[in-house]
C-alpha positions in Angstrom: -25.8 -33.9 5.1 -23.3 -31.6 3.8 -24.1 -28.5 2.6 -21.4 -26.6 -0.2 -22.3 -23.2 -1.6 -20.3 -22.7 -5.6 -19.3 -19.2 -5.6 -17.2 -16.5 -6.2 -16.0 -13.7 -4.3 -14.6 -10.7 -5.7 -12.2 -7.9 -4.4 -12.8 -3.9 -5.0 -9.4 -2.1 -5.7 -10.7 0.0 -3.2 -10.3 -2.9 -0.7 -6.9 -3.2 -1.8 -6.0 0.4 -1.2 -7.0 0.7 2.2 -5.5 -2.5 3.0 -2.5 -1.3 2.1 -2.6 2.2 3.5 -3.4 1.0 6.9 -0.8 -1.8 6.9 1.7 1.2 5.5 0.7 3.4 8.5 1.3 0.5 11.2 4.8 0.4 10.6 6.6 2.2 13.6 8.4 5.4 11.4 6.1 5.9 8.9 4.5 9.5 9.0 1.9 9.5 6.2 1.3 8.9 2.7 2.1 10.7 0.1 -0.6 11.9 -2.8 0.6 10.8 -5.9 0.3 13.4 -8.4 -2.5 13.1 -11.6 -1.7 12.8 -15.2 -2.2 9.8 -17.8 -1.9 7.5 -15.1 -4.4 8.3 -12.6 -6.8 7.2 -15.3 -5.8 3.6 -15.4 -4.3 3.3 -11.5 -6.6 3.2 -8.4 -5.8 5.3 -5.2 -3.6 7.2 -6.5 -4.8 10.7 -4.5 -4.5 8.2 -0.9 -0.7 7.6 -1.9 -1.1 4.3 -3.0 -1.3 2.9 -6.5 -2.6 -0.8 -7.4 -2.5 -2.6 -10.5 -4.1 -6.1 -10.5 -3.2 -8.7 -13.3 -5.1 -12.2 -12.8 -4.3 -13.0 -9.1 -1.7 -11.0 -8.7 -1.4 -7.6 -6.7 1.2 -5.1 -7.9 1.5 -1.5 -5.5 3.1 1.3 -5.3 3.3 3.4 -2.0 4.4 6.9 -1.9 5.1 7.3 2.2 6.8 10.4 4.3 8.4 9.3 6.9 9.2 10.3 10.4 12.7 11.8 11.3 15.3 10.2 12.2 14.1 6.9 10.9 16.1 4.3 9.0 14.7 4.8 5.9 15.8 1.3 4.1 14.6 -0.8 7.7 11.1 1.3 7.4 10.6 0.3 4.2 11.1 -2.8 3.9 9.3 -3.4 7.0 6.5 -1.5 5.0 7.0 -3.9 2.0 6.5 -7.1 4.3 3.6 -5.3 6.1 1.9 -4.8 3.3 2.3 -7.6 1.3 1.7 -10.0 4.5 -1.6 -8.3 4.9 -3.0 -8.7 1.1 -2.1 -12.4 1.3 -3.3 -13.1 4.4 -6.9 -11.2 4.3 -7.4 -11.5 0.3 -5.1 -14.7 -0.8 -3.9 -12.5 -3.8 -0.1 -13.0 -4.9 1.9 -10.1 -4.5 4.0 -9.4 -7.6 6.4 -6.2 -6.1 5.6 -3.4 -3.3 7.5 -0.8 -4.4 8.3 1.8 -1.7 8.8 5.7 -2.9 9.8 7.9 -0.4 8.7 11.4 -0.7 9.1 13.3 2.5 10.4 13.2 5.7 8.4 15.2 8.3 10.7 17.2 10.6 8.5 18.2 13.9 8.8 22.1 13.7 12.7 22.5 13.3 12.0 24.3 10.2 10.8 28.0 10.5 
């Protein structure tokens, strides 16, 4: 006899965020994230204060990630080994499309070789 249980399963934006933060902070170069500064948007965006903003429209994920980096990185390789990162982990774990992962780069962290 075979059982089957009708369903659904639902995903937190919250889930999202992290997520994405930790598969942001994986990649080899990346320093931290970035806070993303309030206004009219942090109303209608989750996680915007962990440097990451989500937007979700049906099944399909759209994030924004706001990352310092470590010096002497290549900035365009760390990103877009950022944007795969992320994007393989939200399909993999959660089966949500990914419509973009955009990749803002705020900072780059220089170990104390400023005074």
């Amino acid at each position: 006899m075979s059982e089957t249980t009708q369903g659904k399963t639902t995903v937190s934006p919250e889930v999202l965020t992290t997520i994405a933060r930790l598969s942001a902070l994986g990649v080899p170069g990346v320093s931290r994230l970035a806070p993303v500064s309030g206004g009219v948007n942090r109303l209608f965006k989750r996680g915007a204060g962990d440097g990451v903003r989500i937007e979700t429209e049906e099944n399909t994920v759209f994030i924004d990630m706001h990352l310092i980096l470590q010096e002497n990185v290549n900035i365009r390789e760390v990103s877009r080994n950022v944007q795969q990162n992320v994007a393989r982990a939200i399909q993999e774990m959660v089966g949500m499309e990914i419509g973009h992962v955009n990749i803002h780069i705020e900072d780059i962290d220089y170990a104390d070789s400023e005074a």
